[in-house]
C-alpha positions, 0 to 999 in steps of 0.5 A: 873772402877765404884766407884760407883759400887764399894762403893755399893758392899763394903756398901751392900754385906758387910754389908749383911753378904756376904762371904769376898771372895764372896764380893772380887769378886764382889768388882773386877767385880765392878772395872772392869765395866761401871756404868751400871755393865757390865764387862767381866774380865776373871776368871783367873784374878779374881782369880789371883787378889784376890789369889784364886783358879779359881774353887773357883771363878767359884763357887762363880759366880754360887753362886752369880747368884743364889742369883740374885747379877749378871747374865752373858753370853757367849761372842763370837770372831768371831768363839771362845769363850771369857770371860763372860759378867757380869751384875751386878745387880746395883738396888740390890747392891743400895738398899743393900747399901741404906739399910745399911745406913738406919741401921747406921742412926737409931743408937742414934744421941747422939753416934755420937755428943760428946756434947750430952754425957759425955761418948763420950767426956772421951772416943771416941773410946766407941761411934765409936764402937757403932755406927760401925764407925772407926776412922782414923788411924791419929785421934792421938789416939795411942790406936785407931790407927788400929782399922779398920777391914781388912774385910771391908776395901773398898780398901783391894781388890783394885789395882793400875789402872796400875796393872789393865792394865798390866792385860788386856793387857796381857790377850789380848796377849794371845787372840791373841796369842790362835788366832794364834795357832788356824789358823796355828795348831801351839802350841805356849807356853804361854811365856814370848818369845811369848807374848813379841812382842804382848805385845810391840804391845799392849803397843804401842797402837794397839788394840787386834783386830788389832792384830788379823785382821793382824794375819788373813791377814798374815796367808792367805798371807804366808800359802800356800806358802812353803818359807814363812810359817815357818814365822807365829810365834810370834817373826816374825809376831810382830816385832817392825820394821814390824808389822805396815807395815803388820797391814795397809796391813791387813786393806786394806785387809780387805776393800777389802773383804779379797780376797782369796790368789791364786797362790801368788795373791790376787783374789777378789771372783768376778773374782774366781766365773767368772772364775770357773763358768763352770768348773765343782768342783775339776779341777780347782785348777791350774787354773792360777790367774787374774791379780792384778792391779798394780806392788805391789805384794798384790794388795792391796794397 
């Protein structure tokens, strides 16, 4: 998360007379990015976060492009599409901010010292709004206990960093899950049965990728094989006790080159091209497999 970023949004965009929804989305892309204003969170989450609509969201982001506050563009995975990259346009925000302080700075320096205004000293709150200061909520004044606006408060939009990781994560879970689905021709429901072991996975540590490179490598192991295929689904693939001996698998596998499953063996494309070469396509699906080396029955490690 960017505090900088982030004060730039709340001092400029605010200031600038931006729509409070617009400055909220701007305010959780700032969260979620670098220094630099680059982030990918998804439309979904914006919207959940700050409770909008996802339409109302979209169209506030082509909105924002528009006025050249952020750009974005498609992010791929391997063959599918994932969220977009935002870039946030970091030099507008800090001349926005810069700008605004500017404006605070030009006000009467006397508004801001008491010992230059007798008005100041019998009534405080009188030079606090003049100078769009608001004093603290603990200043000990009950008559100014609340008189900050909601809708410029830097922190209204902003959660916990803890609610942001439970977010990502399950975003994550279901990246991988939409993975599966797409590899097996499977429909499995975005629910709290199928993200459970992806999500317990995640929060051990592994990463999506890892997921989704172990999703690959059983998916080629098990598919073919009539015994064993009904096995790729949620609840199997990621359970506590089995999933780490199936994700070290699958990165030796992917070592190797991710060799082709045959006939229940691993065969590397070298011995599948050596032995097919002169056979002319389509005779030669029951040739039998290479041997592996070895007595696992991967081959792998």
């Amino acid at each position: 998360m960017s505090v900088k970023l982030s004060s730039y949004v709340w001092d400029g965009c605010a200031a600038s007379g931006m729509k409070i929804s617009k400055v909220a989305i701007m305010a959780r892309l700032a969260d979620f990015s670098n220094d630099e204003g680059l982030s990918w969170p998804s439309v979904e989450t914006i919207a959940r976060q700050i409770g909008a609509g996802q339409s109302t969201v979209r169209t506030a982001l082509k909105e924002l492009e528009t006025d050249g506050w952020v750009t974005s563009r498609q992010r791929r995975q391997g063959n599918r599409n994932a969220t977009n990259v935002y870039q946030l346009n970091v030099k507008k925000l800090r001349a926005a901010s810069q700008a605004s302080e500017s404006d605070t700075s030009k006000s009467d320096p006397s508004e801001f010292d008491g010992s230059k205004s007798d008005a100041s000293k019998s009534d405080p709150s009188k030079s606090s709004k003049k100078a769009g200061f608001h004093p603290p909520e603990s200043g000990g004044d009950p008559l100014v206990s609340s008189k900050e606006e909601p809708s410029v408060k830097k922190t209204s939009c902003q959660l916990p960093a803890e609610t942001d990781r439970e977010v990502q994560i399950t975003d994550d879970a279901k990246s991988v899950l939409h993975h599966l689905n797409q590899l097996t021709n499977r429909r499995w429901q975005v629910s709290k049965s199928s993200l459970s072991g992806i999500r317990g996975r995640l929060n051990e540590g592994f990463t999506a990728e890892q997921l989704i490179l172990t999703v690959d490598y059983m998916v080629e192991k098990w598919r073919n094989d009539e015994e064993m295929c009904d096995f790729l689904r949620p609840t199997t693939l990621f359970q506590p006790t089995k999933f780490p001996g199936y994700q070290g698998s699958s990165e030796a596998w992917d070592k190797k080159g991710r060799p082709a499953r045959v006939n229940g063996k691993w065969v590397h494309n070298s011995r599948l091209t050596q032995a097919t070469s002169d056979i002319p396509e389509g005779f030669n699906q029951n040739l039998p497999a290479a041997p592996t080396q070895g007595g696992n029955d991967d081959g792998l490690i």
